[in-house]
C-alpha positions as CSV (number, residue, x, y, z in Angstrom):
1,X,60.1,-171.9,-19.5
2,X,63.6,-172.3,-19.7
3,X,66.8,-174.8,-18.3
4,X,65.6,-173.8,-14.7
5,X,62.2,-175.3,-15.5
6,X,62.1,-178.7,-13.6
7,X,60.3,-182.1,-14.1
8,X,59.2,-184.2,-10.8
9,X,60.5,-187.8,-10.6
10,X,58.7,-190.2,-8.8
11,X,59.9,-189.5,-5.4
12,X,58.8,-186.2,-5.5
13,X,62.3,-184.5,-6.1
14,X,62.9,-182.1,-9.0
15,X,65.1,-182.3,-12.2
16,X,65.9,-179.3,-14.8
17,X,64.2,-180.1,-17.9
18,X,67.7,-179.5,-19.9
19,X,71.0,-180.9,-18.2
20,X,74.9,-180.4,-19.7
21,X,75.9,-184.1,-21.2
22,X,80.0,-184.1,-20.9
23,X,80.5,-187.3,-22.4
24,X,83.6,-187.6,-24.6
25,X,84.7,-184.4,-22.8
26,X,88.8,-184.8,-21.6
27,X,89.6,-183.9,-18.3
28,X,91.3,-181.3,-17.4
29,X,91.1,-177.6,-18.5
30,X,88.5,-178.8,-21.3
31,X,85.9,-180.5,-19.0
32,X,86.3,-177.8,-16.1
33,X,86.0,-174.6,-18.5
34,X,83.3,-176.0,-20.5
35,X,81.2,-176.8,-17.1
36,X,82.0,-173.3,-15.9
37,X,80.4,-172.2,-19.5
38,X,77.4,-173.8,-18.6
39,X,76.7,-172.8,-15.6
40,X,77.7,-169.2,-16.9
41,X,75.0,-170.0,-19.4
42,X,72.4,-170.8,-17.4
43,X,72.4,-174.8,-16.9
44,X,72.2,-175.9,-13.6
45,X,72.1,-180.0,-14.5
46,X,75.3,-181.3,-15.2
47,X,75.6,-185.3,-16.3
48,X,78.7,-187.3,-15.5
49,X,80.0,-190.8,-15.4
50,X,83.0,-192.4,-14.0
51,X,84.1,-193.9,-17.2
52,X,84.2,-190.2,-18.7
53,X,87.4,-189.9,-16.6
54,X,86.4,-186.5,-15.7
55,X,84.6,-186.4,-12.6
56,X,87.7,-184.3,-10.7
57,X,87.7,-181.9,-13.2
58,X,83.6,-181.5,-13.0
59,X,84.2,-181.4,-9.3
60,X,86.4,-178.7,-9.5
61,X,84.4,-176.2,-11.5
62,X,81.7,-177.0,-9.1
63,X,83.6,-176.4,-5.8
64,X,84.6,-172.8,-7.3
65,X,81.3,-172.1,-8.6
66,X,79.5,-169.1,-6.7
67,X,76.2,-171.1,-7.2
68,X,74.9,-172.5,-4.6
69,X,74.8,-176.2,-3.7
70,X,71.1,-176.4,-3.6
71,X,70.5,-174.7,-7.0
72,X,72.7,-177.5,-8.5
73,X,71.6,-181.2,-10.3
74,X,74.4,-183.8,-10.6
75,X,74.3,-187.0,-12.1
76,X,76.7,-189.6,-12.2
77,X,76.7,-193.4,-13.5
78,X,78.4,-196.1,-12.2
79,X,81.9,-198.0,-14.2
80,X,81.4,-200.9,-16.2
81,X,83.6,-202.9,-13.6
82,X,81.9,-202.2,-10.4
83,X,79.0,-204.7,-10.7
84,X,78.1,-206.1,-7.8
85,X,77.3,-205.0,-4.1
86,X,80.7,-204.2,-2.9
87,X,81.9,-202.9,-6.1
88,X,79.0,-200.4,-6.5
89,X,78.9,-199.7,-2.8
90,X,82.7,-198.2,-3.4
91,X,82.5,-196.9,-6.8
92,X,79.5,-194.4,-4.8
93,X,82.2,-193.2,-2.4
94,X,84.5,-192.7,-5.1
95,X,82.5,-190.3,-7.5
96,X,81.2,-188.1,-4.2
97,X,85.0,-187.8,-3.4
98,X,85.7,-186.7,-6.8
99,X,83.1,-184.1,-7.3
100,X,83.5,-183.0,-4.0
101,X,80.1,-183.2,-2.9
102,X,78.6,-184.8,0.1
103,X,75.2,-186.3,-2.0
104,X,74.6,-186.8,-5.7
105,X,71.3,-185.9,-7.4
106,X,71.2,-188.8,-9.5
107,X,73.2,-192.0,-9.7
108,X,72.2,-194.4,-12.5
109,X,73.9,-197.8,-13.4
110,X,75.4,-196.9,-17.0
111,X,75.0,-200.1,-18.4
112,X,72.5,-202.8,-17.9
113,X,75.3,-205.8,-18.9
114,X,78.7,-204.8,-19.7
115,X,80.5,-208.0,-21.1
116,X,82.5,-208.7,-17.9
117,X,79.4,-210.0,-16.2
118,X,77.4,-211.1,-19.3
119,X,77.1,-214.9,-17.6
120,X,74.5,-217.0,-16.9
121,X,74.3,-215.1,-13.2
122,X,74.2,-211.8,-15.0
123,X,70.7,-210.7,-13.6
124,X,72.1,-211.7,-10.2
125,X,74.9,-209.4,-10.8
126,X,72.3,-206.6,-12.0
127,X,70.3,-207.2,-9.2
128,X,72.7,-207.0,-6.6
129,X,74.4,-203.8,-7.9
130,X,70.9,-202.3,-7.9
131,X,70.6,-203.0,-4.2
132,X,74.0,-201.1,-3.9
133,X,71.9,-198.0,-5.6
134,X,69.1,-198.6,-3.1
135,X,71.2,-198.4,0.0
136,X,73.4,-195.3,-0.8
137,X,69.8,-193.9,-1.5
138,X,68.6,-194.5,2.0
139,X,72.0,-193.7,3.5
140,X,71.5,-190.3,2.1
141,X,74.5,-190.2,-0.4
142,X,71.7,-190.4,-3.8
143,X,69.2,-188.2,-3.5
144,X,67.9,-190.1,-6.9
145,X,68.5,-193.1,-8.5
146,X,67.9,-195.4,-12.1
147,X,69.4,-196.7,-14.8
148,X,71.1,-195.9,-18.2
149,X,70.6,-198.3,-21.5
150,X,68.1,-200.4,-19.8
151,X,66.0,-201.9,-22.0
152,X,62.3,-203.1,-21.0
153,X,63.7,-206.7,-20.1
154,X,66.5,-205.4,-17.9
155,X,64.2,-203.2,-16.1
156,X,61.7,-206.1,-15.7
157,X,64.5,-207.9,-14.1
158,X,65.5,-205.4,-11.3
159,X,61.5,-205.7,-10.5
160,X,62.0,-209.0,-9.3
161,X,64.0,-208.2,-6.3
162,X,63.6,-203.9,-6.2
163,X,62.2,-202.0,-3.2
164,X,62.5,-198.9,-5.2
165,X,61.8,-198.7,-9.1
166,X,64.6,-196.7,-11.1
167,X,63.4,-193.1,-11.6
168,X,65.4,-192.4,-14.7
169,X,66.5,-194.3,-17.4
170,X,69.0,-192.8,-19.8
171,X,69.0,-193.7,-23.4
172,X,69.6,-192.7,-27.0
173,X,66.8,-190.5,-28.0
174,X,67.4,-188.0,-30.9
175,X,65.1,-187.6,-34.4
176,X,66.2,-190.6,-36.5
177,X,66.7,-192.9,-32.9
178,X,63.2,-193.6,-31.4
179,X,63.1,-196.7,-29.1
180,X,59.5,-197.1,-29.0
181,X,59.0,-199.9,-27.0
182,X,61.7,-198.8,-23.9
183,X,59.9,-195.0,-24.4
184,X,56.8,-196.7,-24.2
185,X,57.7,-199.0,-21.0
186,X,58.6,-195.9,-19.0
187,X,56.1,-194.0,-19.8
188,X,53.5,-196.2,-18.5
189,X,55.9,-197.2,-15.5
190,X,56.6,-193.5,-14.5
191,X,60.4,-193.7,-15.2
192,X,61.5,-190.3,-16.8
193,X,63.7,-191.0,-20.1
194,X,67.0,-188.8,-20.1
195,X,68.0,-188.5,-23.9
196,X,71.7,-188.5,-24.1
197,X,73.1,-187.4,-27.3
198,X,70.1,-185.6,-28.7
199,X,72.3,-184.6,-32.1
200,X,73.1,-188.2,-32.8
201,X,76.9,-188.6,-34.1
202,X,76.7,-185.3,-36.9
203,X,74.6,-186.8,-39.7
204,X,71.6,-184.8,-38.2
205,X,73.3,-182.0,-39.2
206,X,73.3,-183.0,-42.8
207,X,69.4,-183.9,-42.9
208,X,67.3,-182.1,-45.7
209,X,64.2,-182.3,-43.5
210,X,66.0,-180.7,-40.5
211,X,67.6,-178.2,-42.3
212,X,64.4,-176.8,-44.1
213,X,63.0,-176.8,-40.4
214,X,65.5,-175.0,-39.0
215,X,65.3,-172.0,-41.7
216,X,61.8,-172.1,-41.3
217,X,61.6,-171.7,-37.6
218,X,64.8,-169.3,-37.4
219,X,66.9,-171.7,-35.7
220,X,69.7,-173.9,-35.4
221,X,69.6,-177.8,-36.4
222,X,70.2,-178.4,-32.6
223,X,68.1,-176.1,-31.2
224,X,64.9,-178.0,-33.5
225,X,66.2,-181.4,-31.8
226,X,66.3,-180.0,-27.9
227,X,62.9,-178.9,-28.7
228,X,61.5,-181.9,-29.9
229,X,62.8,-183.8,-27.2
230,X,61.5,-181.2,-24.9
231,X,58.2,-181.3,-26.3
232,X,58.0,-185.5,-26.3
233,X,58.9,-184.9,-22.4
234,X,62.3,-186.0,-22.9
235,X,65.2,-184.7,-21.0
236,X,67.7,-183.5,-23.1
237,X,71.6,-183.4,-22.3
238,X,73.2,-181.6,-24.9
239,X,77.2,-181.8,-24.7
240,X,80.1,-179.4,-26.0
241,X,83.1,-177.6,-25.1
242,X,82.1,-174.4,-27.0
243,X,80.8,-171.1,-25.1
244,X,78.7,-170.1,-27.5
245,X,76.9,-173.1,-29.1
246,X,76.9,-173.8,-25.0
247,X,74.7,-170.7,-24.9
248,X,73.2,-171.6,-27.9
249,X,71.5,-174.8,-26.6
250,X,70.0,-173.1,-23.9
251,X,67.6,-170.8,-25.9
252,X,65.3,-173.3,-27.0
253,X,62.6,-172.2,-24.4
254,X,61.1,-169.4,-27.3
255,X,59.2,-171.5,-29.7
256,X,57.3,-174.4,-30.6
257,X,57.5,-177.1,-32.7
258,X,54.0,-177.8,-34.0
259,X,52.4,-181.3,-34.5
260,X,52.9,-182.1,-37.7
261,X,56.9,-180.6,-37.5
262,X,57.2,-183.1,-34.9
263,X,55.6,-186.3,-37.0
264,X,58.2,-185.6,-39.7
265,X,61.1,-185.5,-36.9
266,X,59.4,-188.8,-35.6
267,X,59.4,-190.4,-38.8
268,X,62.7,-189.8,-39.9
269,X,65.5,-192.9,-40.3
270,X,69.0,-194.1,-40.6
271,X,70.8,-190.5,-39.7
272,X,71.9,-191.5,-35.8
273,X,74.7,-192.7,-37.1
274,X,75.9,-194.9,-34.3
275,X,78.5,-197.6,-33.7
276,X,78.1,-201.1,-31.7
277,X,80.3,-201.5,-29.1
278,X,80.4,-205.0,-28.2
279,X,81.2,-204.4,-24.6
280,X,78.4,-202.3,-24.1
281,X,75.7,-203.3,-26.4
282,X,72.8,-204.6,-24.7
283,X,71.7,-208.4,-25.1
């Protein structure tokens, strides 16, 4: 097994089990370099967004990549600001212009209800942006489509008016960040769950119960959480601008966690180490 290894979504297409998160990544020299590291490394799934500002830079390093097109996954998400038909419709156009590509892999709606549309229409809003996704999907521009944050009541609400049920949904998943019931939902609704930033915020690093594991199995604190994730069925999307932890994340293909290891990563608490953003928390 390794970062080639794929995982079917629903309509059949394929997805690299690992992908490249670039969140928090500046544009520029940092985002392109650390995306040509990646590729150099071995991942072919690269995750974007258009509020990481760096979707030019991404396109870049992909445009003088020697790889070709087909042996490529791209994901983008969809701005905050861009909720509703039109809006979405655009923002589409937008991110293939600046990767440079003529189709994305993946387009997900980022957030279920940023506060600009948090009104008494806001499952209107969701709805119609959804239908945006559906359409660039049939017009061939999103070869895949789903959602980011979504919580099992925003999903249910895009199932009142959907032709096509999200694929993905993309959420906080790392030891010490378990969202049951949304893990649960998709599971049983056949929506693959994306786990963006599998190391939390740095406290993971700092966990007694991590470390031990990681000197036991002869491995790195983020190698043992990219495994577990792999193991749970996750998909992963580590994210950093250094070549060699880069590299590093990819070799987690040459061991198992075993049961029990994973119960004590599944039980552990309180080390995420997250921030509520009141624009983007979910309601």
């Amino acid at each position: 097994m390794s970062s080639m290894n794929t995982y079917t979504l629903s309509n059949g297409n394929k997805i690299p089990v690992l992908g490249f998160g670039t969140w928090q990544t500046p544009a520029g020299d940092t985002a392109k370099v650390a995306v040509q590291a990646a590729l150099a490394a071995g991942f072919r799934h690269i995750d974007t967004a258009e509020m990481y500002g760096n979707e030019q830079s991404i396109g870049e390093a992909l445009a003088e990549s020697d790889l070709p097109r087909s042996e490529l996954f791209i994901t983008s998400k969809l701005d905050n600001k861009f909720h509703s038909y039109e809006a979405a419709t655009e923002a589409i156009d937008r991110s293939l212009a600046d990767l440079k590509l003529e189709q994305l892999d993946l387009f997900l709606i980022h957030w279920p209800n940023p506060k600009a549309f948090r009104d008494e229409n806001w499952e209107e809003h969701l709805q119609e942006t959804w239908r945006a996704l559906e359409d660039a999907y049939h017009a061939g521009k999103l070869k895949a489509i789903g959602v980011s944050n979504f919580k099992p009541k925003h999903l249910q609400v895009l199932e009142k008016t959907q032709t096509i049920q999200p694929m993905v949904d993309q959420i906080r998943i790392c030891p010490g960040d378990f969202d049951q019931e949304t893990i649960s939902y998709c599971q049983a609704h056949g929506i693959l769950l994306e786990a963006y930033s599998p190391f939390g915020t740095g406290q993971i690093f700092s966990d007694p119960t991590l470390q031990k594991l990681a000197a036991k199995k002869g491995k790195t604190i983020a190698q043992i959480c990219l495994r577990w994730s792999l193991q749970h069925g996750f998909l992963p999307l580590p994210k950093s601008v250094h070549a060699d932890r880069i590299k590093e994340n990819t070799q987690v293909f040459d061991f198992e966690l075993t049961e029990s290891e994973i119960k004590q990563l599944d039980d552990l608490e309180g080390i995420a180490g997250y921030a509520t953003d009141p624009d983007t928390a979910s309601f």
